[in-house]
N, C-alpha and C positions, 0 to 999 in steps of 0.2 A: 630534591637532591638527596643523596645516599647521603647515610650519618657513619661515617667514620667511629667517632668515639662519644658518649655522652655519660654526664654523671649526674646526679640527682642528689642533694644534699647528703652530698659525701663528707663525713668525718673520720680523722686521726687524732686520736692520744698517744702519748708516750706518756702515759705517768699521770702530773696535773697537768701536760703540757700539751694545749691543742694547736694540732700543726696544720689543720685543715678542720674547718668552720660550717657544716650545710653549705656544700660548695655546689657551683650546678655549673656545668659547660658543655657545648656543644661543637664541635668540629665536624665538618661535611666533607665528602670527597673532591681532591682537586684542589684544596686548599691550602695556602700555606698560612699557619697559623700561631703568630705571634703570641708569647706567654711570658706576661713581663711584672716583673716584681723583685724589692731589693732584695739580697741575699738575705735569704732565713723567710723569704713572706710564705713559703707552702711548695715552692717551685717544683723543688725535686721530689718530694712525699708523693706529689700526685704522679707522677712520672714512674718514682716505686711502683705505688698502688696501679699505674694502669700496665706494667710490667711483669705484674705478678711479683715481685718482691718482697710485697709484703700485705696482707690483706685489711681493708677499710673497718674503722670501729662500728660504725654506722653509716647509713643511707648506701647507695648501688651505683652500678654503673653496665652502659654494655658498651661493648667492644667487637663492632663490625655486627650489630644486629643480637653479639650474644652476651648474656647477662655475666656478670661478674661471679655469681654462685652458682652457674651452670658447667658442671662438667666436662663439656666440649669447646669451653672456650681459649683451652689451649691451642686450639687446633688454630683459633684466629691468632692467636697471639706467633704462630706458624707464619702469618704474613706481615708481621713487624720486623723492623728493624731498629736498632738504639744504639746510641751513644751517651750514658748516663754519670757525668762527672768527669770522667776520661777517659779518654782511647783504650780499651781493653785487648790489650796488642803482647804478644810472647816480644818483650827487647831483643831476645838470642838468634832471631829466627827473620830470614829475610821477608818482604811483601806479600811474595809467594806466594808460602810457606803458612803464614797467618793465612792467607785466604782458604788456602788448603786445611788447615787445619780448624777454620770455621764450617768450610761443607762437608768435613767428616762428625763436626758435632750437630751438623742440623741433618745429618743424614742423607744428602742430598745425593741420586746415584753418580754420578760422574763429577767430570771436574771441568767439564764445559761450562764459558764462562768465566773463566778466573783472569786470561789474557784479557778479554774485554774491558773486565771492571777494571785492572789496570792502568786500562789506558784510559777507559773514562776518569779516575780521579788523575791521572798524572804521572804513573810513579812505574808506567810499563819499562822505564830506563833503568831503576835503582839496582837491575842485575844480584850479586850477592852480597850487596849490601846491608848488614843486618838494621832491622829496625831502633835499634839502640845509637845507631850513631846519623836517625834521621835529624832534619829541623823542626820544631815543633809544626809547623804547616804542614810538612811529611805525615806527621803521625795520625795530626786531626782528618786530613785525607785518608788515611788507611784504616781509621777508625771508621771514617764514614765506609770504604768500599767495604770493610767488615759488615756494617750494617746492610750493603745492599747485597749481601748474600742471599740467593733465596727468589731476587725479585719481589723483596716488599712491597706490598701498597702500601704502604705506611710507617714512616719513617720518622722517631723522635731522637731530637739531637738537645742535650743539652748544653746549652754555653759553648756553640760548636765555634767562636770565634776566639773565646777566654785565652788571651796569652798569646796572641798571633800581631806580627807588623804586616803593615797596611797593607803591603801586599800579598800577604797569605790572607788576612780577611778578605780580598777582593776574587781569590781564587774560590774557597768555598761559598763563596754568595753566588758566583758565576757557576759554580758548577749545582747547588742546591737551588738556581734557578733553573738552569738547563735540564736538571731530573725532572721538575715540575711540571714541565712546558713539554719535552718531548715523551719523557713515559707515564706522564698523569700521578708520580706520585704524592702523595697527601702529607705532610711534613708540620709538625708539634715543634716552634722552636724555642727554646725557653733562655732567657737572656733581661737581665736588665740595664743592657747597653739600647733605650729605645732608640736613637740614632741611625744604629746598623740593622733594626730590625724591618726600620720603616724603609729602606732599599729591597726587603721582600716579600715580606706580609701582607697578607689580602685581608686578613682581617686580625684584632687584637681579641685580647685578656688582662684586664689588671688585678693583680693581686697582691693583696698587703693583709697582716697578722692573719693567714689562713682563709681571707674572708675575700670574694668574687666583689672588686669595686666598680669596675666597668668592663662594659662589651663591646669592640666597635667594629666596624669594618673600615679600611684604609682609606676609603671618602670621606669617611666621617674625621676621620683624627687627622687628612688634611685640611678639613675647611673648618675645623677649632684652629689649628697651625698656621694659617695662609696671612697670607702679609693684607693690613690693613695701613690707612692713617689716621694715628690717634690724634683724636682732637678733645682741647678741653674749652670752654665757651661758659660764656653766662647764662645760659639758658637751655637746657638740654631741650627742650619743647618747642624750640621755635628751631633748635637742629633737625628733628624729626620731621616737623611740618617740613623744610627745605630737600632733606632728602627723602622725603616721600614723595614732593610734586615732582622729584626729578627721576623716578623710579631709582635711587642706588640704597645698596642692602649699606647697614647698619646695625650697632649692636651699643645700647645705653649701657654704662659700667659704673655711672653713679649721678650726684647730683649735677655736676660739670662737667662727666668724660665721658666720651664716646667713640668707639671704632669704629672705620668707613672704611665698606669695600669697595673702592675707588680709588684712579687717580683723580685726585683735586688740584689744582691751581689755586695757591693762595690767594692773591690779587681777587680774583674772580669771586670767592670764597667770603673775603674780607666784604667787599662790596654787596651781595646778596646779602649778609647777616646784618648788615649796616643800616640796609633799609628795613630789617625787623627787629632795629633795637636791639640785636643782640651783638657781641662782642665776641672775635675767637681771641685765647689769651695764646695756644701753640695749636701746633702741628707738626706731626712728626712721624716718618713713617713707622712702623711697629710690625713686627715680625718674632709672633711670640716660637721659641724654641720648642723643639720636640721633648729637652730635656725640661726643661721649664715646666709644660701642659705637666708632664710623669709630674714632678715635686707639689704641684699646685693639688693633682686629679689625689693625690695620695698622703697631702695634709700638710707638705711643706718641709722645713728646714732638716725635721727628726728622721727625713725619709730620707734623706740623700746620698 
């Protein structure tokens, strides 16, 4: 599969402060690619850095095939689009107007297109409406149609939900699926809301003080996530022997506790461990949260 964007022990200083650690990532085409970490863990630095912003102290990256210190690699940065902290939108000036005045700064010959992207974000109604007196839903949409000026393959939104009610996040999730699905575009979204990311994401990134803590893909961080029943017992060993004769997956958690991916029937349960001597003391279903896995995967209470 086509690589989109990759880094290679990429670092950032600012001073003595490292914003980014020998970071290494990779994103492939077609992807939508979840980029999660609290505020301050490296989020936006990298998002800089792969925007041309601002350039890496150390280590590279390339960008559609082209290296970071190669001279034509503006030309790929030609098929991005971004949204970086907030909608970069003229308030004075209606939807239009911004569109227009985005394809007269990417050069683009005509102004075919601008009716379309309208209507795909939503806002082909707002007429002379200036952007100053949209809802913030309005803006983040128009910040996005901003970004698909051009026909990007590739499209980084940061914190494209930040400050939206539910049902403005429900519009850009729907419509950042529907870009995905019908024109293949490849989308960087950086957010440490993991709840709302896990409604798009095909695959993750976690990041905490600069430094790459895990990689996953969205099978993987639902079956740490999937609802089990916790059981704790007097015997973790004769638990294992019982659900191995019965082929059900399980997962040991210490000297007395164990998750089981199963429905069990207590009754049933109680009576099998009874003729092995063993005792269950509960059971209870268990269904560890999305935010939970994040506070656990990234050290706990300091990260939250």
């Amino acid at each position: 599969m086509e690589t989109i964007f990759k880094c290679e022990k990429l670092c950032k200083k600012y001073g003595q402060f490292t914003a980014l650690n020998d970071f290494d990532m990779e994103i492939r085409k077609g992807e939508i690619y979840g980029f999660v970490g609290k505020n301050g863990a490296g989020k936006t630095t990298l998002i800089r850095l792969l925007c041309g912003l601002q350039q890496p102290t150390s280590g590279s990256f390339t960008l559609m095939g082209k290296s970071n210190d190669d001279k034509e690699v503006y030309r790929e940065r030609r098929r991005m689009g971004a949204v970086v902290e907030s909608p970069a939108i003229f308030k004075d000036m209606t939807a239009r107007d911004n569109l227009i005045q985005q394809y007269l700064l990417l050069g683009l010959p005509d102004m075919k297109g601008i009716d379309e992207l309208l209507k795909l974000v939503g806002l082909d109604n707002t007429g002379r409406k200036k952007a100053k007196n949209f809802s913030l839903g309005m803006k983040q949409r128009l910040g996005l149609a901003i970004a698909l000026c051009g026909q990007p393959d590739f499209v980084i939104l940061d914190e494209p939900t930040n400050g939206l009610d539910p049902q403005g996040i429900i519009e850009i999730r729907e419509l950042i699926l529907k870009l995905n699905r019908e024109q293949g575009i490849t989308f960087l979204i950086s957010s440490h809301i993991l709840d709302e990311l896990s409604r798009l994401a095909t695959c993750y990134c976690f990041i905490d003080k600069g430094h790459m803590v895990r990689e996953m893909t969205a099978e993987e961080l639902q079956k740490e996530c999937r609802k089990s029943v916790r059981m704790k017992v007097s015997d973790t060993g004769i638990l294992a022997k019982i659900m191995d004769e019965k082929g059900i997956e399980y997962k040991i958690l210490g000297d007395d506790t164990a998750d089981v991916y199963a429905e069990l029937n207590f009754s049933d349960m109680a009576a099998e461990f009874a003729k092995e001597n063993c005792t269950i003391f509960t059971m209870e279903e268990h269904d560890e949260s999305l935010e939970a896995f994040y506070l656990a995967l990234l050290g706990g209470e300091e990260n939250a």
